[in-house]
mmCIF entry with sequence, helices, sheets and N, C-alpha, C, O atoms, coordinates in Angstrom:
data_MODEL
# 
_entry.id   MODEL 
# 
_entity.id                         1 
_entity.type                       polymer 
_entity.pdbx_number_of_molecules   1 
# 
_entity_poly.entity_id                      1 
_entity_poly.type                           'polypeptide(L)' 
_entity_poly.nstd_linkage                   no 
_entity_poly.nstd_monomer                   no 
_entity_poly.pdbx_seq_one_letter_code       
;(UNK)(UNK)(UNK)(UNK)(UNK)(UNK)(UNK)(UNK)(UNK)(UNK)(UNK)(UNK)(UNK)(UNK)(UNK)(UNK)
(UNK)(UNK)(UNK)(UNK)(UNK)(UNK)(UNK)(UNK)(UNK)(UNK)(UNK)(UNK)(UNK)(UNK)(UNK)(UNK)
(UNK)(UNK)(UNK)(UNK)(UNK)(UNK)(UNK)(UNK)(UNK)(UNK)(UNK)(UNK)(UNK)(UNK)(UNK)(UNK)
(UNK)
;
_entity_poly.pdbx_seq_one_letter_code_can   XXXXXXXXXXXXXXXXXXXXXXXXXXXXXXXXXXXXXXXXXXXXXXXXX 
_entity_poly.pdbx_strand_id                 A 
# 
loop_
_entity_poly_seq.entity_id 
_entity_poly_seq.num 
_entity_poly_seq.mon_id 
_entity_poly_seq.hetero 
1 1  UNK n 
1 2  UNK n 
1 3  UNK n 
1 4  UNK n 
1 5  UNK n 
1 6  UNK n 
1 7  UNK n 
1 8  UNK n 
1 9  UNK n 
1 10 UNK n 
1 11 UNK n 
1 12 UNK n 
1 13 UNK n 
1 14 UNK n 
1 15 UNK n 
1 16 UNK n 
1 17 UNK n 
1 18 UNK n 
1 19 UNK n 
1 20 UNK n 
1 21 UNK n 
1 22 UNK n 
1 23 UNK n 
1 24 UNK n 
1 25 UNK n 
1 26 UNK n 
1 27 UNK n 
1 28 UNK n 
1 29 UNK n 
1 30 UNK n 
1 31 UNK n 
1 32 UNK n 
1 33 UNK n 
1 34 UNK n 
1 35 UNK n 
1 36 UNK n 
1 37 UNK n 
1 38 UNK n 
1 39 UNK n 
1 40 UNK n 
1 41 UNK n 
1 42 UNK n 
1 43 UNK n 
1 44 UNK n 
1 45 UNK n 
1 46 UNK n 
1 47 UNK n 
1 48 UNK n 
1 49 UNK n 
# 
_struct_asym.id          A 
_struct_asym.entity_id   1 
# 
loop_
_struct_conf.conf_type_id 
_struct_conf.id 
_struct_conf.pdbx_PDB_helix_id 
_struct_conf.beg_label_comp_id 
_struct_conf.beg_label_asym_id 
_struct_conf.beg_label_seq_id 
_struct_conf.pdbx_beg_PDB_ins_code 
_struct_conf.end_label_comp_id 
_struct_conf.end_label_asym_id 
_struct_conf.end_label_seq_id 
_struct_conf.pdbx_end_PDB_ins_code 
_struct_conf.beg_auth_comp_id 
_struct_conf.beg_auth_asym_id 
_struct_conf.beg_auth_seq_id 
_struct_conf.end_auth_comp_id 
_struct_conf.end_auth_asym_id 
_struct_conf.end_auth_seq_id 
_struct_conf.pdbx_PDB_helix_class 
_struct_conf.details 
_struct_conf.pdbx_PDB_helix_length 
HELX_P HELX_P1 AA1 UNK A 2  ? UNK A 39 ? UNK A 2  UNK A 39 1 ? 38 
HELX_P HELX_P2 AA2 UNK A 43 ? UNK A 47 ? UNK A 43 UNK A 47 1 ? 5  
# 
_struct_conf_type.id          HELX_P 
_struct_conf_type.criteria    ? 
_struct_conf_type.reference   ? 
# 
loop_
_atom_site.group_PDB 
_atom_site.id 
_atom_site.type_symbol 
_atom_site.label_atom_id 
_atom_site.label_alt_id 
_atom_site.label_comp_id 
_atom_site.label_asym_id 
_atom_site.label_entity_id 
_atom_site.label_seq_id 
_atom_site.pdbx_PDB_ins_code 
_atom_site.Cartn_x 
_atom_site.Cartn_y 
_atom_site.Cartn_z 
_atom_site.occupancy 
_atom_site.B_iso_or_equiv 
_atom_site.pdbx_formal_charge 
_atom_site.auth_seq_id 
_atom_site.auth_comp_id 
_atom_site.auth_asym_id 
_atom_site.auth_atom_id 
_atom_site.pdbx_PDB_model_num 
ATOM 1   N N  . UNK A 1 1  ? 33.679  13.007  -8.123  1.00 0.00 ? 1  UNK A N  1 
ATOM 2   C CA . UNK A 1 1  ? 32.649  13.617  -7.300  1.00 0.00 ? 1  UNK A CA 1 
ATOM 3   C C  . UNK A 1 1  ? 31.262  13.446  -7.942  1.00 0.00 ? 1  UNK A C  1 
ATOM 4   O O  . UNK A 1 1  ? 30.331  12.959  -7.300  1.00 0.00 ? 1  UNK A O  1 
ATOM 5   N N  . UNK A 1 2  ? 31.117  13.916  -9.409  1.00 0.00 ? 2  UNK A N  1 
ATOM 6   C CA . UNK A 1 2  ? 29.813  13.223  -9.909  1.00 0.00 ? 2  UNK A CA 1 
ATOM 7   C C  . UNK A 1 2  ? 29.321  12.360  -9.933  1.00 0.00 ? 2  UNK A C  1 
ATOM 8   O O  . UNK A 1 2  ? 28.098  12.382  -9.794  1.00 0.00 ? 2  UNK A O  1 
ATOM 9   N N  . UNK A 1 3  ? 30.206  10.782  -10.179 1.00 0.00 ? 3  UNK A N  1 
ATOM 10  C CA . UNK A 1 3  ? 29.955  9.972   -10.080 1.00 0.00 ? 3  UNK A CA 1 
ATOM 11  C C  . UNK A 1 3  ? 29.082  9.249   -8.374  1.00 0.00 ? 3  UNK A C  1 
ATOM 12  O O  . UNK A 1 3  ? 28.108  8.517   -8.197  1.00 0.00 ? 3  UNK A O  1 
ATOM 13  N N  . UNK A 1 4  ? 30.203  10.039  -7.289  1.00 0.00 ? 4  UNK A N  1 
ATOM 14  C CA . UNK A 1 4  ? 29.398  9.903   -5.969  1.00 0.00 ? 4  UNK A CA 1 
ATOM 15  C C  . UNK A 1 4  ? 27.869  10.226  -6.093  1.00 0.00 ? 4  UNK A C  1 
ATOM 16  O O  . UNK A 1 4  ? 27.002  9.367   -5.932  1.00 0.00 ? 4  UNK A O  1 
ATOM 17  N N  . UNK A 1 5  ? 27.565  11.785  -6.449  1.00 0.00 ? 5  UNK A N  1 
ATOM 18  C CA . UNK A 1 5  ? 26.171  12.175  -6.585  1.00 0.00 ? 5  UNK A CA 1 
ATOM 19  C C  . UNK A 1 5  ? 25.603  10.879  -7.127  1.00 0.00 ? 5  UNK A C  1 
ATOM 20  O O  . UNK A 1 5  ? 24.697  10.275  -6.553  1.00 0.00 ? 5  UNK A O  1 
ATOM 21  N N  . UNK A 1 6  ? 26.231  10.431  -8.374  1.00 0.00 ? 6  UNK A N  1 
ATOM 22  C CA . UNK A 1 6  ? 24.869  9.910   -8.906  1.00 0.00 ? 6  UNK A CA 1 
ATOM 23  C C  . UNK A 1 6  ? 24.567  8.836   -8.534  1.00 0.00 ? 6  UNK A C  1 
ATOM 24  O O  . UNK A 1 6  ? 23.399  8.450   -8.476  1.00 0.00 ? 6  UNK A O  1 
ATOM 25  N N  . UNK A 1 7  ? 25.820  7.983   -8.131  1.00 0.00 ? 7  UNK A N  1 
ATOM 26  C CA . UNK A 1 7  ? 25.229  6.953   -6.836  1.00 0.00 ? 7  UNK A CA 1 
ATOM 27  C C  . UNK A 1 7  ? 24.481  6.700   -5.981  1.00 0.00 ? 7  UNK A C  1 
ATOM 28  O O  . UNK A 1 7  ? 23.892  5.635   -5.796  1.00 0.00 ? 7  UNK A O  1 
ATOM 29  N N  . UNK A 1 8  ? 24.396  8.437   -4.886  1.00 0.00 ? 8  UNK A N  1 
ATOM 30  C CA . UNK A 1 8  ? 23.986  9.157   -4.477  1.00 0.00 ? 8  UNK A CA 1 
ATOM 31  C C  . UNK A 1 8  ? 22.466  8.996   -4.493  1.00 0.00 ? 8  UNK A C  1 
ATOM 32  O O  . UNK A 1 8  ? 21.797  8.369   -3.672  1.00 0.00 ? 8  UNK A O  1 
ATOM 33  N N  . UNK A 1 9  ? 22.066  9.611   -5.475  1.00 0.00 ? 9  UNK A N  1 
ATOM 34  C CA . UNK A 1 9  ? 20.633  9.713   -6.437  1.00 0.00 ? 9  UNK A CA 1 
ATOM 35  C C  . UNK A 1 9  ? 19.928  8.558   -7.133  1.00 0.00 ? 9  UNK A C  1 
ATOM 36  O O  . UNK A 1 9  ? 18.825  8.585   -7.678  1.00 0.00 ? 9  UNK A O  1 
ATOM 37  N N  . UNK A 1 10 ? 20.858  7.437   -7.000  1.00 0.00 ? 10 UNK A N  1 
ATOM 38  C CA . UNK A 1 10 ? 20.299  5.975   -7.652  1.00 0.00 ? 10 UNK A CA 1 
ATOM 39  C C  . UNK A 1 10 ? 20.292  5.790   -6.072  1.00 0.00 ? 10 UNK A C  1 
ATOM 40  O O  . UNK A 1 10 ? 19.214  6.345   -5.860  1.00 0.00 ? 10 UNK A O  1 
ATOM 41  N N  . UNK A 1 11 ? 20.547  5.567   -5.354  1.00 0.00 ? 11 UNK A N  1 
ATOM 42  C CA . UNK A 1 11 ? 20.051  4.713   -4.163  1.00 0.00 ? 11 UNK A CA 1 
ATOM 43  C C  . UNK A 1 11 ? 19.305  5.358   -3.143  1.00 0.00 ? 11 UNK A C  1 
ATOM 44  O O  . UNK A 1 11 ? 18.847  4.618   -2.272  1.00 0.00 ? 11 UNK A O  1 
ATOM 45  N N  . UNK A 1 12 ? 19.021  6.902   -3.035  1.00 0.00 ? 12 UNK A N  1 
ATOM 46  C CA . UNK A 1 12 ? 18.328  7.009   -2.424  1.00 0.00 ? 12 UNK A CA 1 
ATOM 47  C C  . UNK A 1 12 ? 16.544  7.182   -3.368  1.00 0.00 ? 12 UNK A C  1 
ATOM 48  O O  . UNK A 1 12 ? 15.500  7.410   -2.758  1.00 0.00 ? 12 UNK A O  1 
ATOM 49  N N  . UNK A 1 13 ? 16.622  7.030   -4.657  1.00 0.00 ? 13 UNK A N  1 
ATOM 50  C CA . UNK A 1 13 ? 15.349  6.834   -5.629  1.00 0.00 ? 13 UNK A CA 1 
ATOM 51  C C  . UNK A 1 13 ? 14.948  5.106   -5.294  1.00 0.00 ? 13 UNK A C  1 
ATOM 52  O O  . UNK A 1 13 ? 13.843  4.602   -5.094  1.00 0.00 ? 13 UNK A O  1 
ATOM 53  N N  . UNK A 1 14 ? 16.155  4.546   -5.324  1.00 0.00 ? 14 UNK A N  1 
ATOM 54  C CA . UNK A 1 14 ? 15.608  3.195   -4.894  1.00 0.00 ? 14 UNK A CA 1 
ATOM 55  C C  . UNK A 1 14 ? 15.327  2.997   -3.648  1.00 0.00 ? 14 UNK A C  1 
ATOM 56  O O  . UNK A 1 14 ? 14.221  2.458   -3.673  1.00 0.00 ? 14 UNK A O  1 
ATOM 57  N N  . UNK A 1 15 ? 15.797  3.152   -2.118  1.00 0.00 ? 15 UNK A N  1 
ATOM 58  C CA . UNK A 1 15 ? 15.058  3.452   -1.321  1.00 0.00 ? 15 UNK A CA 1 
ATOM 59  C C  . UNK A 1 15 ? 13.826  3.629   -1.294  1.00 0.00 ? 15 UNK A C  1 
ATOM 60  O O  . UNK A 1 15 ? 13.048  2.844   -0.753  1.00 0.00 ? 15 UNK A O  1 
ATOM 61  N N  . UNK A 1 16 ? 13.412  4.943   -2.018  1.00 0.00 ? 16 UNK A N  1 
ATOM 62  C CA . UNK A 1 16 ? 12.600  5.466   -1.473  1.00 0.00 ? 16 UNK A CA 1 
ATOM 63  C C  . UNK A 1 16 ? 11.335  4.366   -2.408  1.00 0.00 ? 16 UNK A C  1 
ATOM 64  O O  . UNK A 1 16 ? 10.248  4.022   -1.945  1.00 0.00 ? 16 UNK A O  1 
ATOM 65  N N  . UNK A 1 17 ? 11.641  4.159   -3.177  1.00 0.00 ? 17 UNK A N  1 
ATOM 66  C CA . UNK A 1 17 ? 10.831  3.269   -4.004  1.00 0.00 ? 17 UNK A CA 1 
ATOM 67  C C  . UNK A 1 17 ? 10.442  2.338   -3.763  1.00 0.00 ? 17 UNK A C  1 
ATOM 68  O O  . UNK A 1 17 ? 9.367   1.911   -4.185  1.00 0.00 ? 17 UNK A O  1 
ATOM 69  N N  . UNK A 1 18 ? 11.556  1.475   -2.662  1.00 0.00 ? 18 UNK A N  1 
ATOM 70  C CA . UNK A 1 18 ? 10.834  0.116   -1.445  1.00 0.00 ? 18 UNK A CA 1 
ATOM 71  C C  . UNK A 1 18 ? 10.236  0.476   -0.833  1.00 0.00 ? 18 UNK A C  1 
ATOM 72  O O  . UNK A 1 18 ? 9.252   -0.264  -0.838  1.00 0.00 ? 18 UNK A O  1 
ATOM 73  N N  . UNK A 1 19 ? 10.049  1.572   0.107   1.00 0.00 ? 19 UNK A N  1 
ATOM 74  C CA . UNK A 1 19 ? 9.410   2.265   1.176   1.00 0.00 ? 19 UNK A CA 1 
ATOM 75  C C  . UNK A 1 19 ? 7.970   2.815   0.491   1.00 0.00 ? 19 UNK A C  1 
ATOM 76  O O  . UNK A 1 19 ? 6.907   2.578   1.066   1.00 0.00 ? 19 UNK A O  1 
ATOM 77  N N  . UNK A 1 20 ? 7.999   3.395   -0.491  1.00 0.00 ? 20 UNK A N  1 
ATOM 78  C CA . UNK A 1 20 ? 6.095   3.332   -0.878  1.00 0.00 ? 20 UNK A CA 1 
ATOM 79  C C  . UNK A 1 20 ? 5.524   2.153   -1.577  1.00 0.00 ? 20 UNK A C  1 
ATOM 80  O O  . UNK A 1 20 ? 4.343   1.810   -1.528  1.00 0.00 ? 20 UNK A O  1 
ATOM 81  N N  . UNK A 1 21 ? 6.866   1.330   -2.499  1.00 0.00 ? 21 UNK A N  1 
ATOM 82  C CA . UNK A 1 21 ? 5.707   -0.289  -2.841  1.00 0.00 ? 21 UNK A CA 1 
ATOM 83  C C  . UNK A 1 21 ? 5.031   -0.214  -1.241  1.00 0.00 ? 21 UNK A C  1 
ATOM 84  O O  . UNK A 1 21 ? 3.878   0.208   -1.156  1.00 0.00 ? 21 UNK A O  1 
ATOM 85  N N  . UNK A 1 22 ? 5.894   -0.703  0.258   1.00 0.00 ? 22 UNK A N  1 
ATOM 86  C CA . UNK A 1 22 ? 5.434   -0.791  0.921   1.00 0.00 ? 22 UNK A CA 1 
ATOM 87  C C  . UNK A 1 22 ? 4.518   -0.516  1.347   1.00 0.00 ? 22 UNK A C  1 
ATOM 88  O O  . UNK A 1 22 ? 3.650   -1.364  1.559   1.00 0.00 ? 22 UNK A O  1 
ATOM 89  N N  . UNK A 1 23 ? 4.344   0.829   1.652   1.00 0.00 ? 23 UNK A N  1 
ATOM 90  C CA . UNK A 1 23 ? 3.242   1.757   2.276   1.00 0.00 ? 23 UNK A CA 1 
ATOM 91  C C  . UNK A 1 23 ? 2.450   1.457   1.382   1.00 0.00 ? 23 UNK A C  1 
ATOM 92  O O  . UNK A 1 23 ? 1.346   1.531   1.922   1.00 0.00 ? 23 UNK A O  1 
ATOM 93  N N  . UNK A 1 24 ? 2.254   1.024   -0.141  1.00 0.00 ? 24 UNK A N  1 
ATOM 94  C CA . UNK A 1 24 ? 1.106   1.319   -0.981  1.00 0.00 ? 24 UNK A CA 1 
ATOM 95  C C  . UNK A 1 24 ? 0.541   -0.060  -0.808  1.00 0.00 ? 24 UNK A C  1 
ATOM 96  O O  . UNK A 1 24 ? -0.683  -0.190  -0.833  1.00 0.00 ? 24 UNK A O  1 
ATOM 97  N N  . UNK A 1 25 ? 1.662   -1.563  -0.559  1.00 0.00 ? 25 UNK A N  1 
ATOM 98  C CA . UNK A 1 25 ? 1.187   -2.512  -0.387  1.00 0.00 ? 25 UNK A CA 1 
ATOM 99  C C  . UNK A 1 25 ? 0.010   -2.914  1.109   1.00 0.00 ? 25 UNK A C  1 
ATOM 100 O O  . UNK A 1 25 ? -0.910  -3.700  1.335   1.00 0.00 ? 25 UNK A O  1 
ATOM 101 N N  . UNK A 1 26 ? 0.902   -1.608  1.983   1.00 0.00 ? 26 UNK A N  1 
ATOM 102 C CA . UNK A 1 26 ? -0.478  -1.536  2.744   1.00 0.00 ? 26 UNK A CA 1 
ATOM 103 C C  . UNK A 1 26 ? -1.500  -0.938  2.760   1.00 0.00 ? 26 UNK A C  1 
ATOM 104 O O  . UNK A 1 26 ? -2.505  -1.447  3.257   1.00 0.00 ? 26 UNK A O  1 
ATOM 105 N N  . UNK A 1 27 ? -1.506  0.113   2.301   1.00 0.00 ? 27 UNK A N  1 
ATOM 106 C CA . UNK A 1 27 ? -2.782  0.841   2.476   1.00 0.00 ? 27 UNK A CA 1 
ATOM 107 C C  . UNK A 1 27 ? -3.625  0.089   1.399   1.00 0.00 ? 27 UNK A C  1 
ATOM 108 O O  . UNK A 1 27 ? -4.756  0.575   1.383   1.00 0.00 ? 27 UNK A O  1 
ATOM 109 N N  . UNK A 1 28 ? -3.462  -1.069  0.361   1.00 0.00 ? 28 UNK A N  1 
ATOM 110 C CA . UNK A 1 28 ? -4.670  -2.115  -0.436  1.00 0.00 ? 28 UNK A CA 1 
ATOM 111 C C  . UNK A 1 28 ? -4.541  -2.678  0.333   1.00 0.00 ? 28 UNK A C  1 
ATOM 112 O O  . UNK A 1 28 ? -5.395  -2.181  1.067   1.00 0.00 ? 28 UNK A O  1 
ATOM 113 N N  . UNK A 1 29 ? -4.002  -3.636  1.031   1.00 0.00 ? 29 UNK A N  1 
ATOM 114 C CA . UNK A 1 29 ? -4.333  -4.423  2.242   1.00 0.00 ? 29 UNK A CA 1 
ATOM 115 C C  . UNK A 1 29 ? -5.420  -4.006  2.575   1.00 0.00 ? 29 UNK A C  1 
ATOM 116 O O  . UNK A 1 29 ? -6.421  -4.621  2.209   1.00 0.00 ? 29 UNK A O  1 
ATOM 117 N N  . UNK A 1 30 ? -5.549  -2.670  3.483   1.00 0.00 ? 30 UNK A N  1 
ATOM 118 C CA . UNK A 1 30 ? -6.313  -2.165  4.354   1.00 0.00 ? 30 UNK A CA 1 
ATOM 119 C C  . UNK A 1 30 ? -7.723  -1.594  3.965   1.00 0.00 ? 30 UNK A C  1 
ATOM 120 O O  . UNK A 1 30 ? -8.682  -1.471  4.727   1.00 0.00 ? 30 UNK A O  1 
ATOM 121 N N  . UNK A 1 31 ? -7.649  -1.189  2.302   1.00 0.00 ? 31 UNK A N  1 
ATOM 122 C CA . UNK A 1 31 ? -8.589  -1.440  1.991   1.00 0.00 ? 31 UNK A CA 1 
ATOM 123 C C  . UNK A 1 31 ? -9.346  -2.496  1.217   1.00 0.00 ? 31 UNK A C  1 
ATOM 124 O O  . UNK A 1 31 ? -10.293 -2.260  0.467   1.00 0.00 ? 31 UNK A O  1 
ATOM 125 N N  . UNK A 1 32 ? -8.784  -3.798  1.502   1.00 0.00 ? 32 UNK A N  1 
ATOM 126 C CA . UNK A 1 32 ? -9.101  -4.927  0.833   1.00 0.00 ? 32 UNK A CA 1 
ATOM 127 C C  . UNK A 1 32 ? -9.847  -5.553  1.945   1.00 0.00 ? 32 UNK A C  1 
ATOM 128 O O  . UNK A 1 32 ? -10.773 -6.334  1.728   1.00 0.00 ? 32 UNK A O  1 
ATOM 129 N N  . UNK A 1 33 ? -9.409  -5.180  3.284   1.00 0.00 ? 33 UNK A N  1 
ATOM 130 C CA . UNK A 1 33 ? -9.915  -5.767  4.956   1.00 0.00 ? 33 UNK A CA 1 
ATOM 131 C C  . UNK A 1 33 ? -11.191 -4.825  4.892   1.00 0.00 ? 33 UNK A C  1 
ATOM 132 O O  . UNK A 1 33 ? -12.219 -5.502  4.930   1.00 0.00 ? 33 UNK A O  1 
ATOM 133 N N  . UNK A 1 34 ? -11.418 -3.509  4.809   1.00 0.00 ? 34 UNK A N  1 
ATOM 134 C CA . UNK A 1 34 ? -12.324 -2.777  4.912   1.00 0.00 ? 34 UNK A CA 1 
ATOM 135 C C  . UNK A 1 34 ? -13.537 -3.120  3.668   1.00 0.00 ? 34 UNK A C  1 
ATOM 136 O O  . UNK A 1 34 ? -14.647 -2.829  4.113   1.00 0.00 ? 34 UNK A O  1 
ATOM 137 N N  . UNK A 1 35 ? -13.593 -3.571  2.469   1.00 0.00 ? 35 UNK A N  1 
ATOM 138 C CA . UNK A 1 35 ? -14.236 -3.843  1.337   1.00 0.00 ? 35 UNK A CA 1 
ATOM 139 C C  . UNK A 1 35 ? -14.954 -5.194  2.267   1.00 0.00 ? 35 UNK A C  1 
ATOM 140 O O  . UNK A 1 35 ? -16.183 -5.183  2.338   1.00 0.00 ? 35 UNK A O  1 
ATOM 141 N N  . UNK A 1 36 ? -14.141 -6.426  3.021   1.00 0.00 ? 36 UNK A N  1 
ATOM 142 C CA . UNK A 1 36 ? -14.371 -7.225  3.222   1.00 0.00 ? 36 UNK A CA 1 
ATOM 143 C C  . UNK A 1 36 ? -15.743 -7.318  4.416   1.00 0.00 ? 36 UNK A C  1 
ATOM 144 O O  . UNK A 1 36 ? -16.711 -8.066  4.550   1.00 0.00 ? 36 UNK A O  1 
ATOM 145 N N  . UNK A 1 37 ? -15.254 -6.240  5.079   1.00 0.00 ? 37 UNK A N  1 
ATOM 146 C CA . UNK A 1 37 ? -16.280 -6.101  6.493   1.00 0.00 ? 37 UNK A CA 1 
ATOM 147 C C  . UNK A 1 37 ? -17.255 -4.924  5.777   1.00 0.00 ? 37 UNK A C  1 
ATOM 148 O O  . UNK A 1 37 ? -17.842 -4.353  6.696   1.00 0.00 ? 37 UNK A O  1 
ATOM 149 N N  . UNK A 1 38 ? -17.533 -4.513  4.843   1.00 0.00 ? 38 UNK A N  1 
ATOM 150 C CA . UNK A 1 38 ? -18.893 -3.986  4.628   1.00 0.00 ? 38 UNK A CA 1 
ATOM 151 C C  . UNK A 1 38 ? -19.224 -4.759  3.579   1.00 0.00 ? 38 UNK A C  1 
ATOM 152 O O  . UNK A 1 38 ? -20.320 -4.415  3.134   1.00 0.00 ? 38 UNK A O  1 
ATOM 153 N N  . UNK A 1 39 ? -18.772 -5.604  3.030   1.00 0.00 ? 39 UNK A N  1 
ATOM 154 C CA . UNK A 1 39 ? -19.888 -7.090  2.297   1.00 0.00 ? 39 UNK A CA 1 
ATOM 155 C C  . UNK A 1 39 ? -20.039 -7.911  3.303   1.00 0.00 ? 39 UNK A C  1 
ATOM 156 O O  . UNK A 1 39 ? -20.842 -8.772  2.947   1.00 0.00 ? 39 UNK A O  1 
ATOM 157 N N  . UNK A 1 40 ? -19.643 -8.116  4.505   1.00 0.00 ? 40 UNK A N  1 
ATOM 158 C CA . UNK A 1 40 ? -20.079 -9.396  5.004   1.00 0.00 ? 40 UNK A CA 1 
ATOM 159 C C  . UNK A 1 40 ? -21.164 -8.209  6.313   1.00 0.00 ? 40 UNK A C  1 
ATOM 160 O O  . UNK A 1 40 ? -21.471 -8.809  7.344   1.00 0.00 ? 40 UNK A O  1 
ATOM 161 N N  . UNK A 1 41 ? -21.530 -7.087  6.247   1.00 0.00 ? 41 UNK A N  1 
ATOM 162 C CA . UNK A 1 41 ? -22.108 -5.861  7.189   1.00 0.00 ? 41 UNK A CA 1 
ATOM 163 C C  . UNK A 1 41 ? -23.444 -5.960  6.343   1.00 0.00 ? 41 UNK A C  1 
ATOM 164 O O  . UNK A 1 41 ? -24.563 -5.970  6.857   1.00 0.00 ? 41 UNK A O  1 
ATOM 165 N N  . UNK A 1 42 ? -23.164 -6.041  4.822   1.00 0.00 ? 42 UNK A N  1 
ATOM 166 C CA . UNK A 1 42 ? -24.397 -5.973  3.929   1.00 0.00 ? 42 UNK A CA 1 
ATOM 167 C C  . UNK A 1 42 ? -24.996 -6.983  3.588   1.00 0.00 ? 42 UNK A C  1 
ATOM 168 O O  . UNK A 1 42 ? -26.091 -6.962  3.028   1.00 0.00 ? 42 UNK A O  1 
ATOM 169 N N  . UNK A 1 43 ? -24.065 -8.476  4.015   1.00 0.00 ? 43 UNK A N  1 
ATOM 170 C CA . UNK A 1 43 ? -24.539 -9.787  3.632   1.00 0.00 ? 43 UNK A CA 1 
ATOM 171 C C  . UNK A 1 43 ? -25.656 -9.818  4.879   1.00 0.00 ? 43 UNK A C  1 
ATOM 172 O O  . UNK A 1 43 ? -26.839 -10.140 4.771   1.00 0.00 ? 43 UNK A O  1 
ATOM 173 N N  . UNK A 1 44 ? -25.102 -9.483  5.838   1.00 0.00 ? 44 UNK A N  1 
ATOM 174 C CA . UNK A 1 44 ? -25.713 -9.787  7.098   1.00 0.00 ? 44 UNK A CA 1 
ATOM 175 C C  . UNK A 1 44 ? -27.061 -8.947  7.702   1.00 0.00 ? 44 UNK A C  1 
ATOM 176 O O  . UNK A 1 44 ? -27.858 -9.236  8.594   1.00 0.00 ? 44 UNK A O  1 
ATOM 177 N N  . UNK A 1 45 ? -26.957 -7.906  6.901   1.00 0.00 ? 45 UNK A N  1 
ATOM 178 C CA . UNK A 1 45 ? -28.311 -6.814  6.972   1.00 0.00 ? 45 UNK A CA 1 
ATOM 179 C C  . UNK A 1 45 ? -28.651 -7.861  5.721   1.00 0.00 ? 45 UNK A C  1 
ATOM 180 O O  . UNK A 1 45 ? -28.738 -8.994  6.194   1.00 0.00 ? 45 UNK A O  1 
ATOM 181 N N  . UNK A 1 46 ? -28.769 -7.859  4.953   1.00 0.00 ? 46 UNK A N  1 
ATOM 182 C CA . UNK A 1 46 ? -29.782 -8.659  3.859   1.00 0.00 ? 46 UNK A CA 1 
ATOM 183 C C  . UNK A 1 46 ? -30.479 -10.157 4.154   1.00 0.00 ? 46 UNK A C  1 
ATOM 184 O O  . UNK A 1 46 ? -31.504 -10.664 3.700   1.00 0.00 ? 46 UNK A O  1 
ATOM 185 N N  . UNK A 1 47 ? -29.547 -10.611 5.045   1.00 0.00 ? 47 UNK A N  1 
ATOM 186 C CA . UNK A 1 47 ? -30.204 -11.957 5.800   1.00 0.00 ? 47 UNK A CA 1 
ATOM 187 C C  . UNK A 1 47 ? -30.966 -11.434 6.548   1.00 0.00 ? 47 UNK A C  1 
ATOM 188 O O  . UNK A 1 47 ? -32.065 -11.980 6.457   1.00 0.00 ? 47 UNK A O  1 
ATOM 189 N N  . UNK A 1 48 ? -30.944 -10.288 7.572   1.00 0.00 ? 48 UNK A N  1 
ATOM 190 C CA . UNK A 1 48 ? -31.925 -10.114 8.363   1.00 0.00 ? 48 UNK A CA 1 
ATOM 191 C C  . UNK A 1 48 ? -33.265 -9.721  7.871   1.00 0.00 ? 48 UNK A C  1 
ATOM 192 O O  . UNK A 1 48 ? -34.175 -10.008 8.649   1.00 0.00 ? 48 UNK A O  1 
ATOM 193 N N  . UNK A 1 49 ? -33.555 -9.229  6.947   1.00 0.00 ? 49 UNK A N  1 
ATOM 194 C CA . UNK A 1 49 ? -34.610 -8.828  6.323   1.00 0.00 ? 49 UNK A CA 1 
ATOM 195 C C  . UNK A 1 49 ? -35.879 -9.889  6.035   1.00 0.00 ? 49 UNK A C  1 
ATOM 196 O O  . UNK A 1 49 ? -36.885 -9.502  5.440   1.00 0.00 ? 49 UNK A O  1 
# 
C-alpha cells in the first residue's frame, strides 16, 4: 500500500511539473511578444520625431 502512495506522489509531482514548465513556457512567450511590440511602439515614436 505504501509503495502505491508513493507512486502515487511521484507521478502526480511529475505531472504537475509538465503542466507549469508549460504554463511558464508560456507566459515568457507572451511576454517576449509584448517586450517586442513596445520596442518596435518606441522605435516608431522615435522615427516620428
Amino acid at each position: 500500500m505504501g509503495l502505491v502512495l508513493i507512486l502515487m506522489m511521484f507521478t502526480s509531482i511529475t505531472i504537475l511539473g509538465l503542466i507549469e514548465k508549460k504554463r511558464s513556457r508560456k507566459r515568457f512567450q507572451e511576454a517576449v511578444r509584448k517586450l517586442r511590440e513596445l520596442k518596435d511602439l518606441t522605435l516608431t515614436k522615435a522615427e516620428n520625431k
